[in-house]
N, C-alpha and C positions, 0 to 999 in steps of 0.2 A: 164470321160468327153470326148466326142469328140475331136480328135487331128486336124479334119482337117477343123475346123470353119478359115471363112475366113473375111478379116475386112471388107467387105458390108453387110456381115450377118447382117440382120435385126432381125427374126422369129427365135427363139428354141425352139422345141418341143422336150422333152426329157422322157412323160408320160411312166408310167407304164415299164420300162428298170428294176427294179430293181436295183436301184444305192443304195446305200448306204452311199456315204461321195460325200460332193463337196469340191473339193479339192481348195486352195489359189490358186487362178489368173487362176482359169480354164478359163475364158472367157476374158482374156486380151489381144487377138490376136481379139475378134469380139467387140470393143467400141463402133460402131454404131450401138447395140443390141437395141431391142425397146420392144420384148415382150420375154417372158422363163419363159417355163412350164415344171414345176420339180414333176410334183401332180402327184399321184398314184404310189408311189417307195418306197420304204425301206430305206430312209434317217434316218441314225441317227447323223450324225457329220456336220455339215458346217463350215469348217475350217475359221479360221479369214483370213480375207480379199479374200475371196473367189468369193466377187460380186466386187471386186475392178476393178476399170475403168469402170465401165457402168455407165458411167453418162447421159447415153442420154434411160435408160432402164425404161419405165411409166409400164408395167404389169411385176407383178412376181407371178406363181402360186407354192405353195408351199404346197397344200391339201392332205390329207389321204397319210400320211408318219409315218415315228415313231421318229418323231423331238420331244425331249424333252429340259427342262430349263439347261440340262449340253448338250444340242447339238448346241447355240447358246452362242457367245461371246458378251460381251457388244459393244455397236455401232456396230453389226452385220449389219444393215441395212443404215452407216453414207453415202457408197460412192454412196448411187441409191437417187441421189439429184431430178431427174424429177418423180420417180414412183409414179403415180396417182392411181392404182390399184394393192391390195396386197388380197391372199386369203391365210393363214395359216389355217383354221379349220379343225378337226379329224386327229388331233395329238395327242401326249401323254405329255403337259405340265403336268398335273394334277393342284398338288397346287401351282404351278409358275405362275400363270394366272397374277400376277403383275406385276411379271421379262418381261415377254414377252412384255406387255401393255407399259409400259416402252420405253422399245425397238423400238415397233411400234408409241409410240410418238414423237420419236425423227424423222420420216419421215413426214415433217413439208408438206412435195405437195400432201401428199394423199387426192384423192378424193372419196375413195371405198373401203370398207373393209370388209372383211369377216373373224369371226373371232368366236372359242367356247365360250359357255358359258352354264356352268354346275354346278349343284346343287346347290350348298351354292355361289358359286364364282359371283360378279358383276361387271358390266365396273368400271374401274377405274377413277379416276378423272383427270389422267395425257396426258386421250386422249383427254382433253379440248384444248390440244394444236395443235392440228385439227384442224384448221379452216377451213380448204377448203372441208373439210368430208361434204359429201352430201348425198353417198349412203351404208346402213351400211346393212351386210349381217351376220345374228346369228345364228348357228348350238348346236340346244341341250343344252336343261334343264333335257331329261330323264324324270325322275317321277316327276319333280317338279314344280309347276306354276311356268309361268311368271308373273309379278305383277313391282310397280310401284319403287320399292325396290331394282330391276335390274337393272334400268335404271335411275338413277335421279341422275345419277352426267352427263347424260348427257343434261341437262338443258343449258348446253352454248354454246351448236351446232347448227346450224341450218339444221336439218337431214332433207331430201327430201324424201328419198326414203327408207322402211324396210323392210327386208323380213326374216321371224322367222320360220326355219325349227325345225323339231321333234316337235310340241308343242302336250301337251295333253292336257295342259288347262294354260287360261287365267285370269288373275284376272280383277273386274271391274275396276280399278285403271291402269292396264298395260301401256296403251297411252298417260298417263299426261305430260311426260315430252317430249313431240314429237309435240310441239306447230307449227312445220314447216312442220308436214308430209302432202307429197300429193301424193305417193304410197305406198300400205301398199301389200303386199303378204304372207299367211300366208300358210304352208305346215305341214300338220297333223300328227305324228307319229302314223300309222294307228296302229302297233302289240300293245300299250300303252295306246292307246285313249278309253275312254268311255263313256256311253248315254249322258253325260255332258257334253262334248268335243264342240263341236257344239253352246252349248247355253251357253258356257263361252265366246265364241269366237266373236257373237253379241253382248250380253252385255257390255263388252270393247269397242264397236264401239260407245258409248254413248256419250263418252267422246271428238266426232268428230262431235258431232251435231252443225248445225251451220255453220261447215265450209266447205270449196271448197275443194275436193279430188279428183285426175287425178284418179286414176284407187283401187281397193279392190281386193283380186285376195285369193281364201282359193283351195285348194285341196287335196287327199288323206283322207278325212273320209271314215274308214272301210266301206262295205256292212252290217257288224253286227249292226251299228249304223243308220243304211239309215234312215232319218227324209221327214216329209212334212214341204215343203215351205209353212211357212203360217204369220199371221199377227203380229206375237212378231218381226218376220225376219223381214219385210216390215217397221213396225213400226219404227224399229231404221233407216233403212238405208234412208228412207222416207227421217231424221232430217238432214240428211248428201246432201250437192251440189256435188256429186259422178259422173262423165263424165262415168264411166268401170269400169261393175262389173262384175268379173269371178268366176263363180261357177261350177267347170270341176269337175267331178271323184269323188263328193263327196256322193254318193249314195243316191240321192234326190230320191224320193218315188214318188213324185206328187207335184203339185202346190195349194193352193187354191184359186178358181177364182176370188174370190170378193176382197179379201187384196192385190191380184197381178194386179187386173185392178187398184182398187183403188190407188194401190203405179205409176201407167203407166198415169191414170188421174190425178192425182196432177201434179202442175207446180216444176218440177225438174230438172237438169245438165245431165240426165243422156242419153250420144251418144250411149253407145257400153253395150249390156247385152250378156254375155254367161250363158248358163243352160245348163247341159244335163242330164236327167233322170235316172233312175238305171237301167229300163228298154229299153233306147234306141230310144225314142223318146226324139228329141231338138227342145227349143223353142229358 
């Protein structure tokens, strides 16, 4: 860790150094820290009391390291009483994903979290004590859907905003328990994804008929799967009051004219539309 932080250090950026351990009371000389980004390093230790005195520290990034359930102590996270924003995903918990969940409950201010979730493993029910959780960020199922079996202990949040990277597929049920969502961002595991990919991903949007959505956001469908935009697409998103829909990079083929006027004539929410084609032409 840096020797020569000074106590108005606000900003740490410590990406991609290749660290290894963060030592006890590395940052007890900078108290008025506010953000520190530790992502992209080779962490495998964080010694107890390591984030001690940051009490005034709302982001801590902690992503794509080699943090496992013996590189964290209990109440690891007790002395960051303000942090509003935590990313731990693409680590190496494996089957700790409890220990960890745990841990991340006990930061009673979060209001943003990014966090894995892999094969068998689901949220746990101890981050009901989240209340102020609003924006929840998911890294990686791998081969295995998402579905409503993930997510239904978190039925007592009031989640605003999701964004579910690697998905290959979706189950229709995925959404149920996200009765508060009004951003949803969905990013494809394109090497995984298959002809399905795509039309698992609308049909989960069923389950949003009805309701008022700020913004749909999907991208990264391979070119080997490029589809045409046509009326099964329009039809769902039609049921939805959707202000911003983004459909970037997903190898759209074409549009069909008659289901895309028809979804533009009907009376709907919709301010902000991105498309862009596979070939290069945007509408």
């Amino acid at each position: 860790m840096p020797v020569f932080l000074h106590i108005s250090t606000t900003q740490l950026i410590l990406r991609g150094n290749y660290l290894q351990v963060v030592p006890a009371w590395s940052f007890q000389k900078s108290k008025h820290l506010k953000r520190l980004d530790l992502s992209n390093n080779l962490l495998r230790i964080i010694e107890r009391g390591a984030f001690a005195g940051l009490a005034e520290l709302t982001y801590l990034n902690l992503r794509t390291n080699k943090l496992a359930s013996n590189s964290l102590h209990e109440k690891i996270f007790q002395d960051l009483i303000s942090l509003q924003n935590l990313a731990i995903y693409d680590n190496l918990f494996n089957d700790e994903y409890t220990f960890l969940q745990v841990e991340i409950s006990r930061v009673r201010s979060l209001n943003t979290l990014g966090i894995d979730l892999r094969d068998r493993h689901q949220i746990n029910k101890c981050l009901c004590d989240l209340s102020k959780l609003k924006d929840l960020e998911i890294f990686g199922m791998h081969r295995e859907a998402y579905s409503d079996n993930s997510f239904n202990e978190l039925k007592c949040l009031k989640i605003e905003a999701l964004s579910l990277e690697r998905v290959v597929s979706l189950a229709s049920d995925t959404f149920i328990s996200f009765s508060t969502l009004k951003t949803l961002r969905i990013s494809i595991m394109s090497r995984l994804a298959d002809y399905d990919t795509i039309d698992s991903i609308f049909k989960s949007f069923k389950v949003f008929k009805g309701t008022n959505m700020t913004e749909i956001s999907i991208t990264s469908n391979p070119h080997i799967y490029g589809f045409v935009l046509g009326h099964r697409h329009f039809a769902v998103l039609q049921e939805i009051c959707l202000q911003k829909l983004n459909l970037m990079g997903d190898s759209i083929l074409g549009i069909q004219l008659g289901p895309f006027l028809k979804y533009g004539y009907k009376e709907n929410c919709l301010e902000e539309l991105n498309i862009d084609l596979m070939f290069g032409q945007q509408r």
